[in-house]
mmCIF file of the N, C-alpha and C atoms, coordinates in Angstrom:
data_MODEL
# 
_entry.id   MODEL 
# 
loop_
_atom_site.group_PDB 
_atom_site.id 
_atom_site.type_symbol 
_atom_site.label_atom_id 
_atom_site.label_alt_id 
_atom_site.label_comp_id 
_atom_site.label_asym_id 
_atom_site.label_entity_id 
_atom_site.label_seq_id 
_atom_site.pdbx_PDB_ins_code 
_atom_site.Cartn_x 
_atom_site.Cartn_y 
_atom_site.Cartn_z 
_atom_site.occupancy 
_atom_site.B_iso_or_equiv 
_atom_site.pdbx_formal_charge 
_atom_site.auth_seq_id 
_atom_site.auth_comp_id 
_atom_site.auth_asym_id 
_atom_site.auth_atom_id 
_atom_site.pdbx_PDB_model_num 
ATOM 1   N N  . UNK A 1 1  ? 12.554  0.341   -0.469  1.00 0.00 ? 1  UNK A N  1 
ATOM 2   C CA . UNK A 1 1  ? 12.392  1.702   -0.913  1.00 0.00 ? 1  UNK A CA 1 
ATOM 3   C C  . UNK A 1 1  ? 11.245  2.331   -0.112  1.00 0.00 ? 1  UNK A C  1 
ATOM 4   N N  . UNK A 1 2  ? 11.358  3.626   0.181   1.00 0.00 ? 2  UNK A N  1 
ATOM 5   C CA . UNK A 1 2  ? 10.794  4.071   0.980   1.00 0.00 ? 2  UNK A CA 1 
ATOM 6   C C  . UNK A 1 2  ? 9.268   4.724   0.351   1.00 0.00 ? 2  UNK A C  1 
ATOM 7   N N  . UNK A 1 3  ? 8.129   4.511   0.460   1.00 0.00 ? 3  UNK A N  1 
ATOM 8   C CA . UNK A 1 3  ? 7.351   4.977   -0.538  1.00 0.00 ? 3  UNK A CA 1 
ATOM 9   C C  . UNK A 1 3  ? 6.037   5.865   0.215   1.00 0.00 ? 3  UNK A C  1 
ATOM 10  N N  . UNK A 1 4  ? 5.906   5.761   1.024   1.00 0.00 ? 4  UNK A N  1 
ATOM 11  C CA . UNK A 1 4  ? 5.488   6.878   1.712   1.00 0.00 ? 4  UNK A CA 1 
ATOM 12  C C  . UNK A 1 4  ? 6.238   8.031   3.235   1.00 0.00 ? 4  UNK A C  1 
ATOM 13  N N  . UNK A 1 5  ? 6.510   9.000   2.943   1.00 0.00 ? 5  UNK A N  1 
ATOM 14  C CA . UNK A 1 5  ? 7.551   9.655   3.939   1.00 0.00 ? 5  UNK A CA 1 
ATOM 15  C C  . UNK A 1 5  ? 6.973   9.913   5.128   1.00 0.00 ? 5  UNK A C  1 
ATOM 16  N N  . UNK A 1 6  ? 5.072   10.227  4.949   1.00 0.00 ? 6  UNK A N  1 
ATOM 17  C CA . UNK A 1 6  ? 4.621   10.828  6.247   1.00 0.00 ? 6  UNK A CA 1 
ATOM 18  C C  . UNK A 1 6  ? 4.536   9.526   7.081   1.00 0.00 ? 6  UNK A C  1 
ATOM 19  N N  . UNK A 1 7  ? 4.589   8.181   7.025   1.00 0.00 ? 7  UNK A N  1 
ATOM 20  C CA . UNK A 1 7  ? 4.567   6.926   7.331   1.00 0.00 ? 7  UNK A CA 1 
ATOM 21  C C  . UNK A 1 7  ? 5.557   6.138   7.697   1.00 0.00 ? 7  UNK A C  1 
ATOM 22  N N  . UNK A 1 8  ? 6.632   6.466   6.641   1.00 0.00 ? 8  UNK A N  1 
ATOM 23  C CA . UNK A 1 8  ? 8.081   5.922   6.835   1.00 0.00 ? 8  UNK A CA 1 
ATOM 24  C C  . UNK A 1 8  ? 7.357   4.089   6.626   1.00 0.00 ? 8  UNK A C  1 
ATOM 25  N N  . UNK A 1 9  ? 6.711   4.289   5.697   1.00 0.00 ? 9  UNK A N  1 
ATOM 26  C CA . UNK A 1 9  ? 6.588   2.791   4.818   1.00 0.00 ? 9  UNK A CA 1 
ATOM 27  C C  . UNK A 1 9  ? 6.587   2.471   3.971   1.00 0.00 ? 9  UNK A C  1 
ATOM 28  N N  . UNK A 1 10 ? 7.305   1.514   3.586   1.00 0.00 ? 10 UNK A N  1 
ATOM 29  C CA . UNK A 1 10 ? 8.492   1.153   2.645   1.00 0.00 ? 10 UNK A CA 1 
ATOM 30  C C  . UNK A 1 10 ? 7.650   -0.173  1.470   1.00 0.00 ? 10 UNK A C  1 
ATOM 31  N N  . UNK A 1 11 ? 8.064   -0.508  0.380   1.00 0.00 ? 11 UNK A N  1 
ATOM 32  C CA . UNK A 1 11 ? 7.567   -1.009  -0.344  1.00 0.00 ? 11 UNK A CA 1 
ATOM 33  C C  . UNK A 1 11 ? 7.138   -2.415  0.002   1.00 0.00 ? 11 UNK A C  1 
ATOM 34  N N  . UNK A 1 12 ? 8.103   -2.585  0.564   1.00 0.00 ? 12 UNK A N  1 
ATOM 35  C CA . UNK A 1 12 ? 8.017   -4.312  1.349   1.00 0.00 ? 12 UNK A CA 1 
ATOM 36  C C  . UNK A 1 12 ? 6.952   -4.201  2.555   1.00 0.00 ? 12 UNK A C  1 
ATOM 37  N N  . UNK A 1 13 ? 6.605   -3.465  3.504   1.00 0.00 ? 13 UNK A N  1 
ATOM 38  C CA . UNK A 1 13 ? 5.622   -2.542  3.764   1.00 0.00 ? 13 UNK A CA 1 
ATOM 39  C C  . UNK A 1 13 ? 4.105   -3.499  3.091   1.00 0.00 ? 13 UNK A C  1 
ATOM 40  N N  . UNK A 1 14 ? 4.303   -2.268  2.159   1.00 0.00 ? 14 UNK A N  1 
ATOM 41  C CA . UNK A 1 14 ? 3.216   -2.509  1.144   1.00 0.00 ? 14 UNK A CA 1 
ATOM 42  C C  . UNK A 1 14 ? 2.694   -3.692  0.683   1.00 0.00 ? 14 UNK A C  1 
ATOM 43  N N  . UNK A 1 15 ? 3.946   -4.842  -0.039  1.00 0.00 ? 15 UNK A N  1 
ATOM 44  C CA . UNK A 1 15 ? 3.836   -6.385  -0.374  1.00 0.00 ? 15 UNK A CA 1 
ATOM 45  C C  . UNK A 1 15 ? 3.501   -6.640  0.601   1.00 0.00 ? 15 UNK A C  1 
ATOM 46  N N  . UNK A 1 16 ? 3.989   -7.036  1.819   1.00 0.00 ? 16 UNK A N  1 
ATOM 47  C CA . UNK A 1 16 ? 3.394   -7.688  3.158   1.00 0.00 ? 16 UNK A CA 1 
ATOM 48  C C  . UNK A 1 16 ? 1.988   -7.178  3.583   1.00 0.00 ? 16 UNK A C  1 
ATOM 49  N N  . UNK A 1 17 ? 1.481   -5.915  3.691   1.00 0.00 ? 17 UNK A N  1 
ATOM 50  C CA . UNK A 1 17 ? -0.277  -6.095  3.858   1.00 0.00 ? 17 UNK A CA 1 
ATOM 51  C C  . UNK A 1 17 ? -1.073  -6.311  2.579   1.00 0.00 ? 17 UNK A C  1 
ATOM 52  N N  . UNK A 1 18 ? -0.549  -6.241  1.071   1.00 0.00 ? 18 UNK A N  1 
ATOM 53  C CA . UNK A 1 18 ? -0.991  -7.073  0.328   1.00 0.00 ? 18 UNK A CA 1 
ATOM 54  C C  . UNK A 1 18 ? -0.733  -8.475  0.397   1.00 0.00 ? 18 UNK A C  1 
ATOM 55  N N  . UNK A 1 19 ? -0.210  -8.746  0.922   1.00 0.00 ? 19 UNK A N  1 
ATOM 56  C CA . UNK A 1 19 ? 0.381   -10.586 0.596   1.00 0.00 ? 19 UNK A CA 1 
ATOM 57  C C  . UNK A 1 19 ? -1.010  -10.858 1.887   1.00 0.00 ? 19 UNK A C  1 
ATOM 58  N N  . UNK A 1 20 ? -0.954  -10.031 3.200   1.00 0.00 ? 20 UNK A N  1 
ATOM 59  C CA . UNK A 1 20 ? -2.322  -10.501 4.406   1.00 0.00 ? 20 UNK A CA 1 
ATOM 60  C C  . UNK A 1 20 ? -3.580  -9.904  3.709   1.00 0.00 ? 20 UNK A C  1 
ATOM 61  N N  . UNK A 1 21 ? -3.916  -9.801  2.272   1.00 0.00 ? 21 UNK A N  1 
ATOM 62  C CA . UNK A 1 21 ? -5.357  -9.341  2.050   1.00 0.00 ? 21 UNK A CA 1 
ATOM 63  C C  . UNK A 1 21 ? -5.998  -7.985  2.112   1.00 0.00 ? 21 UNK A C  1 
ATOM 64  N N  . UNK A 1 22 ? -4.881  -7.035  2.050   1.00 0.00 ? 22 UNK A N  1 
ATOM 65  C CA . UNK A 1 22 ? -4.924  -5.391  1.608   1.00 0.00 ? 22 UNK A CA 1 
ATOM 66  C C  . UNK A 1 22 ? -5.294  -5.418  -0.184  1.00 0.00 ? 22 UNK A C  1 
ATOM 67  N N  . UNK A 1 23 ? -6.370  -5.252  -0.277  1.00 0.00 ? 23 UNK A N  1 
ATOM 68  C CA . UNK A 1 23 ? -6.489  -4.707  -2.181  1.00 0.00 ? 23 UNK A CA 1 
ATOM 69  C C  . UNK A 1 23 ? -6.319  -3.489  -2.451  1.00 0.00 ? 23 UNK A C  1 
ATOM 70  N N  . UNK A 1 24 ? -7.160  -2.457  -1.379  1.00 0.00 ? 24 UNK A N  1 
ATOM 71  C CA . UNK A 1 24 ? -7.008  -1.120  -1.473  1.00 0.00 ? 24 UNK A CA 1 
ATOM 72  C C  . UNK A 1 24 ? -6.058  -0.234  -0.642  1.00 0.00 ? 24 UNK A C  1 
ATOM 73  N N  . UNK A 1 25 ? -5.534  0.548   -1.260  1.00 0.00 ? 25 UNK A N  1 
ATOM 74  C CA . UNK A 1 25 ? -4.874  1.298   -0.267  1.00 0.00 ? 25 UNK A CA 1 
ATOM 75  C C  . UNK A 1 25 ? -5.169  1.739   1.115   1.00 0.00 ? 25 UNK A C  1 
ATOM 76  N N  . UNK A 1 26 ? -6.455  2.416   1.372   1.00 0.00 ? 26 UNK A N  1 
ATOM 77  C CA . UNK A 1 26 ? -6.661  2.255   2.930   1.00 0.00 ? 26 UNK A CA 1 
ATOM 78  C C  . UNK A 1 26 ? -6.805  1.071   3.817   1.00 0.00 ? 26 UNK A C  1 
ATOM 79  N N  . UNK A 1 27 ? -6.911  -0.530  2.942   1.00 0.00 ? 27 UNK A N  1 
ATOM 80  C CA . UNK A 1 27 ? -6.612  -1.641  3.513   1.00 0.00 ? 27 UNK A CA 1 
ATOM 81  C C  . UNK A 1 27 ? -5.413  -1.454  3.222   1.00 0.00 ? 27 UNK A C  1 
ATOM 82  N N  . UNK A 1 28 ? -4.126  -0.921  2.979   1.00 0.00 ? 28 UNK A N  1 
ATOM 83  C CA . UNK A 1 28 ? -2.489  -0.901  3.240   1.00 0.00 ? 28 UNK A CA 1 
ATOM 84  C C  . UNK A 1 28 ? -2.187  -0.156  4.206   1.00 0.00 ? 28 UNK A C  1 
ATOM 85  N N  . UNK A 1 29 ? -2.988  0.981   4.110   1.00 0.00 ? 29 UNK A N  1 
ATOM 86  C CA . UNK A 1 29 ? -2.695  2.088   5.675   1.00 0.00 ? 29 UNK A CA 1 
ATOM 87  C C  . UNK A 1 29 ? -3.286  1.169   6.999   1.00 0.00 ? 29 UNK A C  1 
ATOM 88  N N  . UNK A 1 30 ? -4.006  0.429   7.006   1.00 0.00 ? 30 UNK A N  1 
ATOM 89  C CA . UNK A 1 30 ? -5.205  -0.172  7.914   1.00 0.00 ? 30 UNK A CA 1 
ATOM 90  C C  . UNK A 1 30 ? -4.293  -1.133  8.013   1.00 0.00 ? 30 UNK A C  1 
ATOM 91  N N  . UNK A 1 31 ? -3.475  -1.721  7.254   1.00 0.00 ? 31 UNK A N  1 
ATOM 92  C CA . UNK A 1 31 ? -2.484  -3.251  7.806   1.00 0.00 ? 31 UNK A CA 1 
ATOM 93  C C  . UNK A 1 31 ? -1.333  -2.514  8.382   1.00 0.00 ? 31 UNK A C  1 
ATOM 94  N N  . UNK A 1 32 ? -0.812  -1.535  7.406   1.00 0.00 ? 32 UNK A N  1 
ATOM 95  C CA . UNK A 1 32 ? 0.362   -1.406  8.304   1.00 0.00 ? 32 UNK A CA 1 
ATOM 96  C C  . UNK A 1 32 ? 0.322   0.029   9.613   1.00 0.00 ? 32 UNK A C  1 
ATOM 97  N N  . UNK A 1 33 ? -0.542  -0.093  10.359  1.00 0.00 ? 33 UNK A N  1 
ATOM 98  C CA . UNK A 1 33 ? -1.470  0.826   11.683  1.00 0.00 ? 33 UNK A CA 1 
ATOM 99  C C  . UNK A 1 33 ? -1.190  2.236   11.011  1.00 0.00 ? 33 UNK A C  1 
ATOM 100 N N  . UNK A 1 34 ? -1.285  2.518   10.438  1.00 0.00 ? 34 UNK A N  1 
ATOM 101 C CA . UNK A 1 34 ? -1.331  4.371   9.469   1.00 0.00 ? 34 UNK A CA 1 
ATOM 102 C C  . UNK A 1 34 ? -2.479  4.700   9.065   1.00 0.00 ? 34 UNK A C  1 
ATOM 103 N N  . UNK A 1 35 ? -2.563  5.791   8.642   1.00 0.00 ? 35 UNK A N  1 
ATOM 104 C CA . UNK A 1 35 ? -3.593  6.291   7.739   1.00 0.00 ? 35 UNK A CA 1 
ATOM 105 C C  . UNK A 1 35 ? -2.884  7.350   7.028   1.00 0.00 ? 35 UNK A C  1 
ATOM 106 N N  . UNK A 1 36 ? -3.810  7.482   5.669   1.00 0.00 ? 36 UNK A N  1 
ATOM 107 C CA . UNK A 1 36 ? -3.060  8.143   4.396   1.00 0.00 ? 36 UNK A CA 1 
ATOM 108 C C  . UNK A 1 36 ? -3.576  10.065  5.787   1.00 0.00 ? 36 UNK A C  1 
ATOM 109 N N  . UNK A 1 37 ? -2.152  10.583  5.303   1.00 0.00 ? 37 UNK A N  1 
ATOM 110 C CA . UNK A 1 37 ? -2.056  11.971  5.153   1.00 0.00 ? 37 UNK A CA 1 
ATOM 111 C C  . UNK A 1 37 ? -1.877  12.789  4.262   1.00 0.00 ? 37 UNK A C  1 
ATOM 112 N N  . UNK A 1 38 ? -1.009  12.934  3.160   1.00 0.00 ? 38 UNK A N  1 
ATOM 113 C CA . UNK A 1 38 ? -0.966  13.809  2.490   1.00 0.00 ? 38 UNK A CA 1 
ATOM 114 C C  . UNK A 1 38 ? -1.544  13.115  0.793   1.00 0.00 ? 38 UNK A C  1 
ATOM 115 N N  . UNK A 1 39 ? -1.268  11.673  1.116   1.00 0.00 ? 39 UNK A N  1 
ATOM 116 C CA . UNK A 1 39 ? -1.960  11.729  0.121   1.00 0.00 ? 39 UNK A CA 1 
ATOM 117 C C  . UNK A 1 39 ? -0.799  10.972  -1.504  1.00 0.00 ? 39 UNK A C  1 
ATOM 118 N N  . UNK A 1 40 ? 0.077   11.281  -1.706  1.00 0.00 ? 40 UNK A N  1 
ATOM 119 C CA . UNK A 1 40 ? 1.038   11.112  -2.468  1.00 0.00 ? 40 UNK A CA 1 
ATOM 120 C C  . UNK A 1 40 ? 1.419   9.823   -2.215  1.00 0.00 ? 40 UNK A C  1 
ATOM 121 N N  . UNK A 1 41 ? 1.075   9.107   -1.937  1.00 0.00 ? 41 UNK A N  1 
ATOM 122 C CA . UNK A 1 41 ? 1.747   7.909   -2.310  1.00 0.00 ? 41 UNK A CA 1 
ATOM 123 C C  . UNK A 1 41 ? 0.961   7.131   -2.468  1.00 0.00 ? 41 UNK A C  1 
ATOM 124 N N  . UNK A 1 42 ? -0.507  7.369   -2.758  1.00 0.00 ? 42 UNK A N  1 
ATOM 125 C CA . UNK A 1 42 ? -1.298  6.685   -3.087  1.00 0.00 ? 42 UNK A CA 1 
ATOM 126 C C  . UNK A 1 42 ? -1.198  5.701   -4.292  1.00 0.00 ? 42 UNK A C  1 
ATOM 127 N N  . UNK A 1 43 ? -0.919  6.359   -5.442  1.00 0.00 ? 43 UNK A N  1 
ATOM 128 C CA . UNK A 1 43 ? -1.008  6.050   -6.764  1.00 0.00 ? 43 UNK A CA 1 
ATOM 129 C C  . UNK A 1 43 ? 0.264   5.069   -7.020  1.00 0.00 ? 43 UNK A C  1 
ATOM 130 N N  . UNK A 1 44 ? 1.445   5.072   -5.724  1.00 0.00 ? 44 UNK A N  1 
ATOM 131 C CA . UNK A 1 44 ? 2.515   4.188   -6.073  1.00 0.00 ? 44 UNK A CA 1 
ATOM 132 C C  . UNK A 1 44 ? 2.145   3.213   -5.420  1.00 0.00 ? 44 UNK A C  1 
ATOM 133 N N  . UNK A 1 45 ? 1.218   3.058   -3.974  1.00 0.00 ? 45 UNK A N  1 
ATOM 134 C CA . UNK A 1 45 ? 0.491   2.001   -3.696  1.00 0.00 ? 45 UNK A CA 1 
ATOM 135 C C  . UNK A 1 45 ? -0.380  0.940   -4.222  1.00 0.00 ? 45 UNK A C  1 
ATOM 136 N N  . UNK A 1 46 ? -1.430  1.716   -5.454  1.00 0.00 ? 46 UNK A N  1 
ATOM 137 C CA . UNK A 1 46 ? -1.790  1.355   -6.464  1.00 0.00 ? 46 UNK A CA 1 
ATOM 138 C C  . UNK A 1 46 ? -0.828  0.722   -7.030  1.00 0.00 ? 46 UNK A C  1 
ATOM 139 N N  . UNK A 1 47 ? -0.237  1.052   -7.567  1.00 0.00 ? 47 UNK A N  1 
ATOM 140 C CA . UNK A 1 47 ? 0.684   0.360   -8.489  1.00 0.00 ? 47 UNK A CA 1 
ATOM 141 C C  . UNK A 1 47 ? 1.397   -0.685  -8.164  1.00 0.00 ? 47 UNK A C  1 
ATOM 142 N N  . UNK A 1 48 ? 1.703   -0.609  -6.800  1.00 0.00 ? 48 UNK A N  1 
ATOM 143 C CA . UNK A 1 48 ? 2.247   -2.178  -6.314  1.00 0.00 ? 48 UNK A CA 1 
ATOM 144 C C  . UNK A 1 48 ? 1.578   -3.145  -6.313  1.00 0.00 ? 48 UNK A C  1 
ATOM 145 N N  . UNK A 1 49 ? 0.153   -2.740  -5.439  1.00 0.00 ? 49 UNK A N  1 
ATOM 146 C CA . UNK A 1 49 ? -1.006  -3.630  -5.276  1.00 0.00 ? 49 UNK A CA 1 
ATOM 147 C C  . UNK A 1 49 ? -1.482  -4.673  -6.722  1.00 0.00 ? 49 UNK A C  1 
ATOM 148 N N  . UNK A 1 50 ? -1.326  -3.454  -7.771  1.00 0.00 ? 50 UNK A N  1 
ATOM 149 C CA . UNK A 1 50 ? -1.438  -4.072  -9.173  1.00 0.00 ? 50 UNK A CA 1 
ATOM 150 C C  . UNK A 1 50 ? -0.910  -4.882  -10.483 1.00 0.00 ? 50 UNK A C  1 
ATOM 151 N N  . UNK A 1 51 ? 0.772   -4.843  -9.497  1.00 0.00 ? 51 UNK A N  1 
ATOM 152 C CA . UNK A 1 51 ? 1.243   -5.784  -9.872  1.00 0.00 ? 51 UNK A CA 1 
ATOM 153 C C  . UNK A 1 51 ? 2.072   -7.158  -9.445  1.00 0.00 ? 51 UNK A C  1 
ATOM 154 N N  . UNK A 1 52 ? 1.033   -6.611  -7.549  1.00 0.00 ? 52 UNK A N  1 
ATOM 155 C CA . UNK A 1 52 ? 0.900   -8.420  -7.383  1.00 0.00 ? 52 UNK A CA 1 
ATOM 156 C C  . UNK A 1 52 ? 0.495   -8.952  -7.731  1.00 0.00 ? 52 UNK A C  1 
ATOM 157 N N  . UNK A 1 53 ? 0.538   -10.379 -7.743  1.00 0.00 ? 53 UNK A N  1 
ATOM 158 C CA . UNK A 1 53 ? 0.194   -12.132 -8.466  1.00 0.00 ? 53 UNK A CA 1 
ATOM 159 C C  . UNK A 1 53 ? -1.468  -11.852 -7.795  1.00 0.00 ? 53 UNK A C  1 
ATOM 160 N N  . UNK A 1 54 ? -2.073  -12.128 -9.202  1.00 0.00 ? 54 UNK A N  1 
ATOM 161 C CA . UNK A 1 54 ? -3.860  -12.069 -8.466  1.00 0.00 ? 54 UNK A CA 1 
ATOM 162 C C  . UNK A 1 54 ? -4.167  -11.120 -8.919  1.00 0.00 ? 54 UNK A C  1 
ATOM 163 N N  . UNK A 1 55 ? -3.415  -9.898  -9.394  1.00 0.00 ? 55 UNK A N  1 
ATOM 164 C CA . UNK A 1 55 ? -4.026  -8.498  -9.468  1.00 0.00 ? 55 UNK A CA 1 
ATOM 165 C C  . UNK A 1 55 ? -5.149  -7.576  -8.368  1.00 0.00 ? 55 UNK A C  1 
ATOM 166 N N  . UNK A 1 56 ? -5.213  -7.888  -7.104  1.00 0.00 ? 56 UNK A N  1 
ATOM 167 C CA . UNK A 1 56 ? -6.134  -7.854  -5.765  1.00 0.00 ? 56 UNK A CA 1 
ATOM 168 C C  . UNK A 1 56 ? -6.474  -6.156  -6.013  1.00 0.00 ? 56 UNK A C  1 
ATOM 169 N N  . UNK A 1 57 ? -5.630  -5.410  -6.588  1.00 0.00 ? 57 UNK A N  1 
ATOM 170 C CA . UNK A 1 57 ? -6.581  -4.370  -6.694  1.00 0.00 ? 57 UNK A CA 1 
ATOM 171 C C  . UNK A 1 57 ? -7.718  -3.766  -7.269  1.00 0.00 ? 57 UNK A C  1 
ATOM 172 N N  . UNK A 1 58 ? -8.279  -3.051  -6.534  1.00 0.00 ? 58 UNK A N  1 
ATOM 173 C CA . UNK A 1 58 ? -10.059 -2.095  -6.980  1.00 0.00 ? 58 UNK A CA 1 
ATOM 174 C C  . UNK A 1 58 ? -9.610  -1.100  -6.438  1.00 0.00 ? 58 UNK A C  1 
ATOM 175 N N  . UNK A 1 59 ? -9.544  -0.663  -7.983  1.00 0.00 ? 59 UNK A N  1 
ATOM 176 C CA . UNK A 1 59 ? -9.355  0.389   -7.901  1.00 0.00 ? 59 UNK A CA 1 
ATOM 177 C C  . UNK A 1 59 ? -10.132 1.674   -7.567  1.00 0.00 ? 59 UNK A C  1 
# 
């Protein structure tokens, strides 16, 4: 699923630079070579991050 549009990165995306040690979202933009733009997909990033195994997010 596609979860950020200005990025075109996708949820699996997301699991994979959490699974290499992303907790925060700009460590998810920073793994997968992006940086946040608009902003909106932050909070669904959060939410993935938070319900990987470990709970790795700080929020």
């Amino acid at each position: 699923m596609v979860i950020c549009l200005c990025n075109g990165m996708s949820d699996g995306d997301v699991r994979t630079a959490a699974a290499n040690g992303a907790a925060r979202p700009k460590e998810v933009y920073e793994g997968c070579g992006c940086r946040a733009q608009c902003g909106t997909c932050t909070a669904t990033i959060l939410s993935i991050l938070r319900e990987m195994p470990g709970d790795k997010a700080r929020a």
